[in-house]
Steps between C-alpha positions, in 0.01 A plus 500: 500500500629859417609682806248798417254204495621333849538793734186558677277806578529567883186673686624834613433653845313846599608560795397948465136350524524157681352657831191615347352816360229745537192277436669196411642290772771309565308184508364631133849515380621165677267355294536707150830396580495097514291529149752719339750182622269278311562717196816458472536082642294446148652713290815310602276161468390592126864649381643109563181321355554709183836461463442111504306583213732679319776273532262153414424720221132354570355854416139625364285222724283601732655427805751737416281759375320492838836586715574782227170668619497445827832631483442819438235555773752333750794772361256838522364391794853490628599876327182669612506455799879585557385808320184555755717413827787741326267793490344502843640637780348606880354856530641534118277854487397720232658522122686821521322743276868641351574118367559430184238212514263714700523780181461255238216324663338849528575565112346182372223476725398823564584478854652302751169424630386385179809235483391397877134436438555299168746280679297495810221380272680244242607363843155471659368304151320185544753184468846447649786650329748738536447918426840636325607806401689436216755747246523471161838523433538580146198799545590566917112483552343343807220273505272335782451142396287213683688159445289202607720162516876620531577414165234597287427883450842619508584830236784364272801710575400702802641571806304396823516854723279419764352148596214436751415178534105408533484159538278446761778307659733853577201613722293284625653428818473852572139606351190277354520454153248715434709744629783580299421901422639461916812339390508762194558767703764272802686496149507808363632638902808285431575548137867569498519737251903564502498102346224601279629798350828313445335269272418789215690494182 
């Protein structure tokens, strides 16, 4: 096996967040936590089935077709969330109005506001998914997107900016599931916007 193909992903650790934030607990995360481990345990699973495919040379059959889906929910379930745990932080405040992202939200949407209540909203849709602020990065123009399973939905070519994860499993040990506008607003107190910002092109 290649050595690209043998070294394995390894769950990172959060520790700015790991004792909880405003609105989502500890306990929340603990748990958010062991699923974001699972992520990556079958991403490392799939890599090794496929390469056994690959080097039979047994390709094209269903089996193998199967892992190469799964696959890529296993791998963006990994990303995301290092993206989502990445931009969080505790008390992480307000986007400061002389940022560059706070001016070009403002210039596309109208307003900050604007930006906030779309995401807010794309967020709050039926379904589980993920809300992401995405840049184009051939045009520089944001976009809210709603992405349903981790791999489907996905702009070709963009950058994720901000991630909020929505499945009902970031929030439900915290809120009921039928309240997640709650957990919408726990996020949005402990956006850290310093990471954020540092994703623009």
């Amino acid at each position: 096996m290649p050595a690209a193909m043998m070294e394995k992903y390894q769950a990172r650790t959060f520790p700015a967040i790991e004792g909880g934030l405003d609105g989502i607990s500890k306990e929340q995360l603990e748990v958010h936590f062991k699923l974001y481990q699972g992520y990556v345990n079958n991403t490392n699973i799939l890599n090794e089935k496929i390469w056994k495919f690959i080097e039979s040379g047994e390709l094209g059959s269903p089996e193998y077709g199967e892992l190469k889906r799964r696959w890529g929910f296993e791998f963006d379930g990994m990303v995301l969330h290092e993206y989502y745990f990445d931009n969080m932080k505790p008390a992480g405040g307000q986007l400061n109005s002389s940022s560059r992202l706070y001016k070009m939200l403002q210039e596309q949407f109208g307003s900050y506001e604007n930006w906030e209540a779309d995401f807010k909203k794309t967020g709050a849709m039926r379904g589980i998914g993920w809300a992401i602020l995405y840049q184009d990065p051939n045009s520089g123009r944001l976009f809210n997107f709603w992405i349903s399973d981790h791999e489907y939905g996905h702009p070709a070519g963009y950058q994720p900016i901000l991630v909020m994860d929505v499945w009902e499993h970031a929030y439900t040990v915290d809120w009921k599931a039928t309240e997640r506008p709650n957990y919408i607003d726990a996020f949005f107190k402990n956006i850290n916007w310093e990471v954020v910002e540092k994703r623009l092109k």
